[in-house]
N, C-alpha and C positions, 0 to 999 in steps of 0.2 A: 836431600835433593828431591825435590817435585817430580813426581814423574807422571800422575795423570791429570786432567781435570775436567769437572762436569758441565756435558751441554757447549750452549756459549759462553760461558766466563772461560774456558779454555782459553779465548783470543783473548781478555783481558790480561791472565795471567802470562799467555806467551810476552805480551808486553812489557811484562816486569822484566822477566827474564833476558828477552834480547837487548834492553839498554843495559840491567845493572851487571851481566856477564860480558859486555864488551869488551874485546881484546884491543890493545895498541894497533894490531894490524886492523882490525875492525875499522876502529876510528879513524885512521886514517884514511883507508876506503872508502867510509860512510865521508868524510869531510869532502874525498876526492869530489864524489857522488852529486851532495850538494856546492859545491864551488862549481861544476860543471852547471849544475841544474841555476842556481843563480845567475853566473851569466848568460843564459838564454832566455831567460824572464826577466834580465836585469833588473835582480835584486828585491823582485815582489816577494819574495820567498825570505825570513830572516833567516839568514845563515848562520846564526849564534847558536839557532835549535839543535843542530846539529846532532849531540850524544843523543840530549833527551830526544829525538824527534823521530829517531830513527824505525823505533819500534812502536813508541808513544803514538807516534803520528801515523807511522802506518795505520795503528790497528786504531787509533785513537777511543782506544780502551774496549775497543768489539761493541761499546755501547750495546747490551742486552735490553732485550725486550723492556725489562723492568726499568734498565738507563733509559729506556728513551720515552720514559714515561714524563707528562710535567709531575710537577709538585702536587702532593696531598696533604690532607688539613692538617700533618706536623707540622707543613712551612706555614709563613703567613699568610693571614686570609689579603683575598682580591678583591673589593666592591662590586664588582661586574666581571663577570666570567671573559676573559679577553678572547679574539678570535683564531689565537691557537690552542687554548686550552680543551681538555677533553672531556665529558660529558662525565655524570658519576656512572652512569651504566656504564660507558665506555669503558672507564678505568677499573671497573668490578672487570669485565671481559679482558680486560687485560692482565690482568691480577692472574685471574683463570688461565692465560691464554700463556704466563712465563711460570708459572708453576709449571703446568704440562710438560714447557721447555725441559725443566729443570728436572722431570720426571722421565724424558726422554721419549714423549709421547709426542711427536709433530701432529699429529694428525688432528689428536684435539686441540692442537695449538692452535691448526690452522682455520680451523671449523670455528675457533672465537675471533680468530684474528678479521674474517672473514666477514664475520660480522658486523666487526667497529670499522670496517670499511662503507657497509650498507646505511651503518646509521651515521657516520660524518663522511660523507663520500668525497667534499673539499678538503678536508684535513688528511696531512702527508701520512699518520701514523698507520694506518689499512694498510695502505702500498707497501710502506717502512718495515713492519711487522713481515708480512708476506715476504718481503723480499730476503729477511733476516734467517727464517725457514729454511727457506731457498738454500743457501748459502752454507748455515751451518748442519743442516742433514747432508748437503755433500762434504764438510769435513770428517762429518762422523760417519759418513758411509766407506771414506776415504782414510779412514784412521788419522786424521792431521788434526785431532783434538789431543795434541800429548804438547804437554810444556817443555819436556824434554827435545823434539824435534824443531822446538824454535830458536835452543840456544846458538850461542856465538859459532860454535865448536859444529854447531850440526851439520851433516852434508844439505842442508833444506838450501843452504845457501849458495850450494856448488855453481861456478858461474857468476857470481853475483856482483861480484870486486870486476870483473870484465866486462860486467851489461853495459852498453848505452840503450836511452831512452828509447828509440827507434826501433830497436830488435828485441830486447828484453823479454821473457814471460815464457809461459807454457802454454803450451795448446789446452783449451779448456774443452767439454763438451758441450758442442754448439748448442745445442737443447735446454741445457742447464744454463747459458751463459746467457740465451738471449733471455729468457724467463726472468733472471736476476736484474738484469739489465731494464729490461721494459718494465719491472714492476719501481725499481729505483729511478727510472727517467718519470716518471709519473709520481713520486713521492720529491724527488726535486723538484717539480714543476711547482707542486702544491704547497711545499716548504716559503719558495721563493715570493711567492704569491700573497701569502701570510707578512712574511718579511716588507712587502713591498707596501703592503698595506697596514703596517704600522711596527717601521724600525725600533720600537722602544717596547715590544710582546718580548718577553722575557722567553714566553711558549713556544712562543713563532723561532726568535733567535734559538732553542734549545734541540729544535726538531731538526730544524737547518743542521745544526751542526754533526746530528744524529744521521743525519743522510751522510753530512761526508765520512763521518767515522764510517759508517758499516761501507761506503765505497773502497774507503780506504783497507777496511781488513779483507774485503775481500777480492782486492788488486793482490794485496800481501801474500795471502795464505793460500789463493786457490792458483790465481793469475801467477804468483810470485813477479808482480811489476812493481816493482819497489821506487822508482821515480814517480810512478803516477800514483802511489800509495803513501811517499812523503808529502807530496802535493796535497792530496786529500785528508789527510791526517792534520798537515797546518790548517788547512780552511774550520776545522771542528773544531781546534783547541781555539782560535782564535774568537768563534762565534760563543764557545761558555765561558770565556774570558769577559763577552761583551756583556753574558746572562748574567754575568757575577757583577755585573759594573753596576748593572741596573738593579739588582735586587741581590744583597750579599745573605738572602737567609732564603735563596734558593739551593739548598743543601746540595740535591744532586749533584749541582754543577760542580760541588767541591772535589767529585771524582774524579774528572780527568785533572783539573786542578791539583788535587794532592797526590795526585800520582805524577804528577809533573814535578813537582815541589821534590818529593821522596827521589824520584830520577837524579833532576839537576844535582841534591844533596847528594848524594850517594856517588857523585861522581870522583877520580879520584883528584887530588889537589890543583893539581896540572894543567886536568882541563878543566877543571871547576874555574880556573881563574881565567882559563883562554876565553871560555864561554860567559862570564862576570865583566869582560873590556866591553862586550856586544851588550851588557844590561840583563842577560839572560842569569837571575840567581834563586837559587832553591835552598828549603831548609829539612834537611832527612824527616827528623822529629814533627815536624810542624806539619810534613803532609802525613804522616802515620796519625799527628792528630785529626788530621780535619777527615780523615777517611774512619777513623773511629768516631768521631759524631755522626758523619752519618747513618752508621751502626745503632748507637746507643739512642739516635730519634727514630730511628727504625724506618726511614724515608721509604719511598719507591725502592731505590738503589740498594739497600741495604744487603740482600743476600747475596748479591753480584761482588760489591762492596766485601763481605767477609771471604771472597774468593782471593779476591787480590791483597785482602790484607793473608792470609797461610802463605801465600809468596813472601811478603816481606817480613811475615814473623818466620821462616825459613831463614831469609837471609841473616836475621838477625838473633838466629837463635835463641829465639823465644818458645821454645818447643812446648810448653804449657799450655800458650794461646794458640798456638797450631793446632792441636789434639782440642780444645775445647771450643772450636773452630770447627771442626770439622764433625762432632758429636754434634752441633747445634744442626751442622747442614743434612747430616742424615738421617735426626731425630725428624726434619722437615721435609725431606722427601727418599723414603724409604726404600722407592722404588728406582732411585738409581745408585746402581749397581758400580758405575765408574764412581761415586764416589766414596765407596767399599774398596774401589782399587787402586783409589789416592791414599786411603787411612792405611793400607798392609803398602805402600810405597815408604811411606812418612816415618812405620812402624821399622822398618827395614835401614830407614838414616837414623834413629833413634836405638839403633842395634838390639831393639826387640822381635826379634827373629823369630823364636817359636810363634808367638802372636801372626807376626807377618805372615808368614808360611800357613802358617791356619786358616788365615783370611783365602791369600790366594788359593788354597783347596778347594776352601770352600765356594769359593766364584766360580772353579772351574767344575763344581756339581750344581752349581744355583743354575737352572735351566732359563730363570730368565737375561742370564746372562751370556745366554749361549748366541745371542748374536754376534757377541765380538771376544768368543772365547780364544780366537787367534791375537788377541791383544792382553788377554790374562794370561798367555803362557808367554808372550813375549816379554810383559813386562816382570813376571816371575823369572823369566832367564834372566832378566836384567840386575833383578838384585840379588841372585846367586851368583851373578859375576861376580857382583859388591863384594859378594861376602869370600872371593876368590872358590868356592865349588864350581868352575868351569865347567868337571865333565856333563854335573847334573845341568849347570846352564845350557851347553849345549843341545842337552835332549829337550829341553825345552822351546828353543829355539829352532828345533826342528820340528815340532808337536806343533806351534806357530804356524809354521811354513805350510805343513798339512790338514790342519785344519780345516772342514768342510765349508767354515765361512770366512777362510783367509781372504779378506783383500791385497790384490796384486803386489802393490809397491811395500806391503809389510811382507808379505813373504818373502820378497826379494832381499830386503835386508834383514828376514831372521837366517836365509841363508847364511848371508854375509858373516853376521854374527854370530852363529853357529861355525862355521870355520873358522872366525878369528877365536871362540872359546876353544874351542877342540886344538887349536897352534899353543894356545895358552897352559894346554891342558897336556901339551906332548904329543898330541893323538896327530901325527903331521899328515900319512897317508890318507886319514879322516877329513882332515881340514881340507888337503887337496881338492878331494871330488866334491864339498862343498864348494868348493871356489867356483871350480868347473859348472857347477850347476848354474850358479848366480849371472857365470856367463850366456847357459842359456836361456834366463828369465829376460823383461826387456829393462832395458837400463833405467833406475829412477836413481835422480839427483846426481849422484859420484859414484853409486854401485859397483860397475864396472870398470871401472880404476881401481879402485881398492882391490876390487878381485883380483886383479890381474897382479897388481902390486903383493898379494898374499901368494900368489904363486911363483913369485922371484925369490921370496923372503917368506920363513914365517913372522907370523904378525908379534909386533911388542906392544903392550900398552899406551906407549910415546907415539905411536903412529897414530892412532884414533881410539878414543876411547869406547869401550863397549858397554860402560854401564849409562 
C-alpha cells in the first residue's frame, strides 16, 4: 500500500488511488453525484465518466509543473514555433523551476517560475506555475500530500455522499485562496486567449486543459468541492483529448489519457460494461503502455509519469518495478526526504521490516527532515499497526501528535489513532483519555465521531482501518 508521495505528483497519485479503490457504496454515490450534476447542465457533462471521472477529473492528474510543460524535441518537431508554445529559455526555467518542486524547495521554484512570467507575460504558464505553488505548499504544509488520505475508505471524504453543490466544501484561508484564485483567473484568461486565436495550437489546447486540472485538484483536495472539481476535471481531460486528436505524438498528453484508459480498465465487469453502453471503454495494459513511453522517451512528463506508474505497479504487483521506480526517483532528487518515506512505506508492504524500520529511523535523525518529522512518526505508527505491534504504534502515534512541528489536523488524527491502537492493544484506560483528548482538539473530517464512537465501544479493525 502507498502511503506517501513526493511534492505534487502526490495529487496525481491520489488519483489513481480514489477511482481504482472505489467501493460499490462509492459508486453509487459518485453516480448519485453526477445524475444530479447532469441534470442541472442538462447533460453538458458526460455521465458515462462517472467511476473514472471521479478522481481522474477532479485532480485531472494534479498536472505538475513538468505536465504542463508543452512538448520537447522528443516529440515532433513544429516548423514555426506556434503561439502557445514556450521559449527554450523558458522551458530550461521550467525544467529548473519542477526539479526544485521535486526537491521540495518552493522558493526556488518560484523565483524561476517568476521569471517565465516576465519573459512571456501573455502566455498562461507564469500564472499556471505560481498558482501551482500556491496550492501545493499548502498541501504540504497541511500534510494532505499522503495517497493514503485520498482513498475510498478515508475520512477526507466525511460528508461527501450528503454534499450538494450549493453548500459543499471547507472554509479555506482567505489569504491563500484569493492568491490562488487571482493567479488562476489570469492563467484562464491567457490560456483562453491563445485557444481563441488558433483552436487547432496543440500548446494553446494543452495549457487550457492544464488550467482546469490544477482548478480541479485544488477544488478537490483543499476546497474538498467535489462537484466543482468533477466539472473541472471533465473540461481538462476533454481539451488533451482534443491535443491528442490534432497531434497523436504529443506524448504528454498520453498522461492523463493513460491514466484514463488504466481507470476505465481496471474497473470491475459491472461497471465496466454500465460505462461501455455510454461509449466510455478503456484498456488496463494499454494505458500502463502508453504512460511507460512516456517514460522510456523520457518527455516533459516523465518523472511525474514514474509517480503514477509505483501506484499502478502497487496495484499490480509488480513490486520489482516499484522499488526500481523509486531508486531512479531518489538517485534524482536526493534531497527529498518524503520520497525516503515512500521507499520505507513500500519496504514495509514488501514485508522487509528491518530495512523499513531503518529508514524511518533514520528520517526521524535526518534533520532535514525535521519539518515534517510529525509525519515520519505517524506514518512509522502506521506500518507498526501493519505489522500488528500496536503498543509501539501507539507511541508513535503519540510522538506524532507532539511533535514541535505537528500540524493540527494530523495531530488530531494521530490522537485518534493512537487510541484505536492502544483499544487494539488491550490498553483500554490508555485509549479512553486518548479519545477524550481528540475531543478536545477541533474536529477534522470525522474525528470526533470516531472518537466518541471509541468511547461506547472499543475500537475493532472493522470499524475503520488504522493502517
Amino acid at each position: 500500500m502507498m502511503k506517501f508521495i513526493p511534492t505534487q505528483d502526490a495529487i496525481v497519485f491520489a488519483a489513481y488511488y480514489c477511482v481504482v479503490h472505489l467501493t460499490p457504496a462509492n459508486i453509487k454515490n459518485t453516480v448519485r453525484m453526477m445524475k444530479s450534476y447532469a441534470t442541472r447542465t442538462k447533460g453538458r457533462i458526460r455521465t458515462g465518466r462517472v467511476e473514472s471521472l471521479i478522481m481522474l477529473g477532479i485532480l485531472s492528474f494534479g498536472l505538475p509543473v513538468s505536465a504542463m510543460a508543452q512538448r520537447e524535441a522528443v516529440n515532433a518537431p513544429i516548423a514555426e514555433p506556434a503561439a502557445g508554445a514556450l521559449t527554450a529559455e523558458v522551458q530550461q526555467l521550467r525544467r529548473e523551476g519542477s526539479a526544485a518542486l521535486f526537491n521540495i524547495d518552493y522558493k526556488t521554484a518560484q523565483i524561476r517560475f517568476e521569471e517565465i512570467k516576465r519573459l512571456q507575460p501573455s502566455h498562461p504558464a507564469g500564472d499556471l506555475y505560481l498558482a501551482t505553488i500556491i496550492w501545493l505548499e499548502h498541501l504540504y504544509k497541511s500534510r494532505r500530500l499522503q495517497a493514503g488520505l485520498y482513498k475510498s475508505d478515508s475520512s477526507f471524504y466525511a460528508g461527501a455522499d450528503k454534499a450538494k453543490e450549493d453548500s459543499e466544501g471547507d472554509a479555506v484561508d482567505p489569504a491563500t485562496d484569493r492568491a490562488f484564485r487571482d493567479r488562476m483567473a489570469q492563467a484562464k484568461t491567457k490560456a483562453l486567449a491563445l485557444v481563441n486565436r488558433n483552436k487547432k495550437d496543440p500548446d494553446a489546447l494543452y495549457f487550457l486543459g492544464a488550467v482546469y486540472g490544477v482548478m480541479a485538484g485544488y477544488e478537490a483536495t483543499v476546497a474538498r468541492k467535489f462537484f466543482g472539481a468533477l466539472r473541472n476535471g471533465s473540461r481538462s481531460t476533454d481539451a488533451h483529448e482534443k491535443v491528442l486528436k490534432l497531434d497523436p505524438n504529443y506524448y504528454d498528453a498520453y498522461m492523463s489519457v493513460g491514466m484514463y484508459d488504466y481507470i476505465v480498465g481496471n474497473l470491475p465487469f459491472g461497471y465496466r460494461a454500465l460505462v461501455a453502453i455510454a461509449g466510455v471503454r478503456g484498456n488496463k495494459q494499454r494505458g500502463i503502455n502508453r504512460l511507460e513511453t512516456i517514460v522510456e522517451k523520457e518527455t516533459a512528463t516523465a518523472d511525474d509519469v514514474r509517480v503514477i506508474l509505483l501506484a499502478i505497479y502497487q496495484n499490480e504487483k509488480l513490486f520489482d518495478k516499484t522499488l526500481a521506480t523509486l531508486q531512479n526517483l531518489i538517485g534524482k532528487y536526493p534531497r527529498n526526504y518524503l520520497l525516503k518515506l515512500e521507499l520505507a512505506s513500500t519496504l514495509v508492504t514488501l514485508a522487509r521490516n528491518d530495512e523499513a524500520f531503518r529508514t524511518f529511523n533514520e528520517l526521524l535523525n535526518d534533520q532535514t527532515a525535521a519539518p515534517v518529522r510529525d509525519l515520519v512518526h505517524f506514518k512509522f505508527a502506521e506500518s507498526l499497526a501493519l505489522n500488528s505491534d500496536f503498543r509501539q504504534a501507539a507511541e508513535q502515534f503519540v510522538a506524532a501528535a507532539k511533535s514541535p512541528t505537528a500540524e493540527a489536523g494530523l495531530a488530531t488524527f494521530a490522537r485518534l489513532r493512537a487510541a484505536q491502537a492502544l483499544d487494539l492493544a488491550g490498553s483500554r484506560d490508555e485509549a479512553i483519555a486518548q479519545y477524550k483528548a481528540v475531543l478536545d482538539l477541533p474536529n477534522v473530517f470525522d474525528s470526533q465521531d470516531q472518537a466518541k464512537d471509541g468511547l461506547k465501544k472499543p475500537y475493532q479493525p472493522s470499524d475503520k482501518k488504522i493502517d
